[in-house]
DONUTI-421531 format. One record per residue (C-alpha): x, y, z; residue in three letters; residue number from 1. Coordinates in Angstrom, 1 decimal, always signed. Example, Ala and Ser with C-alpha at 12.3 -4.5 7.8 and 13.67 -1.06 7.14 Angstrom:
# residues 2
<c1->+12.3	c2->-4.5	c3->+7.8	residuo->ALA	num->1>
<c1->+13.7	c2->-1.1	c3->+7.1	residuo->SER	num->2>
# end
This chain:
# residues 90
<c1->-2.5	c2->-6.3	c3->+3.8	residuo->UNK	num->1>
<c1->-5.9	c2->-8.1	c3->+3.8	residuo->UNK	num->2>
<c1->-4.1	c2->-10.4	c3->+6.7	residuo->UNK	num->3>
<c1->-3.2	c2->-7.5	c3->+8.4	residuo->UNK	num->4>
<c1->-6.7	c2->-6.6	c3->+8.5	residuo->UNK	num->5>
<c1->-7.8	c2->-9.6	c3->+9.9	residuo->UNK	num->6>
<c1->-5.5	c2->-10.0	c3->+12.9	residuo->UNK	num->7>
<c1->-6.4	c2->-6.8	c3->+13.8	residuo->UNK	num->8>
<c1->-10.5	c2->-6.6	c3->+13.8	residuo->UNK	num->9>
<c1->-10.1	c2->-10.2	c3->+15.4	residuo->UNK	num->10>
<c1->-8.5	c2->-7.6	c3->+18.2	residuo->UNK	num->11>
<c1->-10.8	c2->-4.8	c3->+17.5	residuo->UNK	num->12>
<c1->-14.2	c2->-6.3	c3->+16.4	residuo->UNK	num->13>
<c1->-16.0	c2->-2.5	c3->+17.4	residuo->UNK	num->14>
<c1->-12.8	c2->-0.8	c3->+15.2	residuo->UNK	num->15>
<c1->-14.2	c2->+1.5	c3->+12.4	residuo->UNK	num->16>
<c1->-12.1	c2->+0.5	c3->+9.4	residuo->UNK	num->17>
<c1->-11.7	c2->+3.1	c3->+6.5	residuo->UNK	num->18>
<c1->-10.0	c2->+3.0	c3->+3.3	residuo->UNK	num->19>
<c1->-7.6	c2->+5.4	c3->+1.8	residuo->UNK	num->20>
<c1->-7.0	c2->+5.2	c3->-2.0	residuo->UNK	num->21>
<c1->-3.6	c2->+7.0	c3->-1.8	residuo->UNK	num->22>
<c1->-0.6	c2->+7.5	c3->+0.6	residuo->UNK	num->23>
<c1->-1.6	c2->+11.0	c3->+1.1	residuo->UNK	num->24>
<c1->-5.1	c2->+10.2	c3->+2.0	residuo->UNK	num->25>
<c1->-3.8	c2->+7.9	c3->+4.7	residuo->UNK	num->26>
<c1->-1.6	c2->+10.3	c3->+5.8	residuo->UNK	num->27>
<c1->-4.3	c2->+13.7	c3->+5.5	residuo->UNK	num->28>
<c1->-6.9	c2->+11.0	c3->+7.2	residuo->UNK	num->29>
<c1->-4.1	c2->+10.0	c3->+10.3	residuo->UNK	num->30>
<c1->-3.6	c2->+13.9	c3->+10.9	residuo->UNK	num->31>
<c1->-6.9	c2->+14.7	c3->+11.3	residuo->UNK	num->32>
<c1->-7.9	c2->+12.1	c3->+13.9	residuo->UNK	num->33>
<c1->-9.4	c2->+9.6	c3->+11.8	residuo->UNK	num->34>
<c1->-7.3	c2->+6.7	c3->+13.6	residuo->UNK	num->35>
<c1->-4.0	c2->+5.0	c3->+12.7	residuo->UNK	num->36>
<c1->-3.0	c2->+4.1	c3->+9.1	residuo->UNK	num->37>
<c1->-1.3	c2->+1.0	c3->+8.6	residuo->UNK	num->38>
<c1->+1.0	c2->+1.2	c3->+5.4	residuo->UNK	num->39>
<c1->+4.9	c2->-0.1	c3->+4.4	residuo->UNK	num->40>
<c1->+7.5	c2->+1.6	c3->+6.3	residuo->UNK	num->41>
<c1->+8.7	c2->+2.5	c3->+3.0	residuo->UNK	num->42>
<c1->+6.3	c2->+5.1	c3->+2.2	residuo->UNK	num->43>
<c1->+6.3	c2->+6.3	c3->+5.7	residuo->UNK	num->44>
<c1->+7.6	c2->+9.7	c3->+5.9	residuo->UNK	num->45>
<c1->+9.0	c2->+12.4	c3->+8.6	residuo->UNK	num->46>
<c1->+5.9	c2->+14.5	c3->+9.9	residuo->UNK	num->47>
<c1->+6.7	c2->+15.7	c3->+13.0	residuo->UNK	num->48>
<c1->+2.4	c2->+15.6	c3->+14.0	residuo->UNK	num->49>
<c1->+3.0	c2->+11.9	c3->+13.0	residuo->UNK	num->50>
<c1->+4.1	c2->+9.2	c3->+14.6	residuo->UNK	num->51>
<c1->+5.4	c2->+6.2	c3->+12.6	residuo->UNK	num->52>
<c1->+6.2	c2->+2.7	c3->+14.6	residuo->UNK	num->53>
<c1->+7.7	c2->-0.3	c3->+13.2	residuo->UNK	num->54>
<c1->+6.4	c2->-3.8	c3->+13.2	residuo->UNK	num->55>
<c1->+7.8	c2->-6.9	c3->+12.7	residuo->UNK	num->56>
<c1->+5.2	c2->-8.3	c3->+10.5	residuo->UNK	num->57>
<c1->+6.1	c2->-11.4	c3->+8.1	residuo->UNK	num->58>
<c1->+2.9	c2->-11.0	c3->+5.4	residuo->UNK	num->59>
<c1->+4.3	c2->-10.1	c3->+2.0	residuo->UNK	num->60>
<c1->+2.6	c2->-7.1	c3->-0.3	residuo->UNK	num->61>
<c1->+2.1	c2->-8.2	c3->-3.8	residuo->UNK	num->62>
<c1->+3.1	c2->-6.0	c3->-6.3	residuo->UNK	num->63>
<c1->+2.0	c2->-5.3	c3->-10.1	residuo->UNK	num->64>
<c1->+2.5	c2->-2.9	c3->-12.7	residuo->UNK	num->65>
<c1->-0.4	c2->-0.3	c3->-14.3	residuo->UNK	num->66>
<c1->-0.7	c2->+1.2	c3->-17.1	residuo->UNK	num->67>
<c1->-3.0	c2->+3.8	c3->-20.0	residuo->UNK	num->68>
<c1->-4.1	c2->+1.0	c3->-22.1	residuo->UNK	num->69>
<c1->-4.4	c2->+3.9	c3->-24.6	residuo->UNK	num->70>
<c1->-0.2	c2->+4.0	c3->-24.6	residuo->UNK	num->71>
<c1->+0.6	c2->+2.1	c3->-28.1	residuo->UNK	num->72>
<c1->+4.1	c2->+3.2	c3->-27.7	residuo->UNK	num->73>
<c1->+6.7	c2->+0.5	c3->-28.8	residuo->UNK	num->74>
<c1->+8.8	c2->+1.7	c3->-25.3	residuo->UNK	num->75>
<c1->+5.9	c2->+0.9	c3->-23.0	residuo->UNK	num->76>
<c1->+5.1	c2->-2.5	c3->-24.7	residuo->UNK	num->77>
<c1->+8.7	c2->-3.0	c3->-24.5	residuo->UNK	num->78>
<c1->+8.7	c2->-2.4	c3->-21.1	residuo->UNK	num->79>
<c1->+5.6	c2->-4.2	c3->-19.7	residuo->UNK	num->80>
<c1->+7.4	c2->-7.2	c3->-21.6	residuo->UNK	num->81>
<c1->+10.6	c2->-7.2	c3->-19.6	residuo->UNK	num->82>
<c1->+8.7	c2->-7.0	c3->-16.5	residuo->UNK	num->83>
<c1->+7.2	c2->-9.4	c3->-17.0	residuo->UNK	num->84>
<c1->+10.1	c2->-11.8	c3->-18.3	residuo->UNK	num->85>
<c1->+11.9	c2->-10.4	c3->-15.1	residuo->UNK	num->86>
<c1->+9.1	c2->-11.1	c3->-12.8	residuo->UNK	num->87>
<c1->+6.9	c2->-13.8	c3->-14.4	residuo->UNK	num->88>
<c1->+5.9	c2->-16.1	c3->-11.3	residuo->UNK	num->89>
<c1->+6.0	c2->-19.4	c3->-13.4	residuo->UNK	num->90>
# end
């Protein structure tokens, strides 16, 4: 995303650029007039006030897992182990 960013303030230089710490917010922040919010299609969703276009953009988004690091439970350890068997990058 942080490529994404880039290209477009290399585009924009006077663009305001404001965060949104949750889908919703980027959404909530689009419908009042705040500006576009750039996100994955995947968590784009059918608003009819909104506006979604696709683009053909070839940057990845790197993924990770989160957790309470209060949960002692044998099934989340067991978990956050196969995950990261599965998706170890070594």
């Amino acid at each position: 995303m942080l490529q994404m960013e880039e290209k477009v303030l290399a585009q924009c230089p006077t663009s305001q650029v404001l965060y949104a710490d949750s889908i919703i917010s980027g959404y909530t922040m689009a419908k009042c007039g705040f500006g576009v919010a750039i996100m994955p299609d995947f968590v784009c969703t059918n608003d009819p006030e909104l506006c979604s276009v696709p683009m053909n953009i070839e940057d990845t988004i790197s993924y990770g897992i989160v957790w309470n690091n209060q949960d002692n439970r044998k099934e989340t350890r067991d978990l956050v182990q196969i995950i990261k068997e599965v998706y170890s990058s070594d």
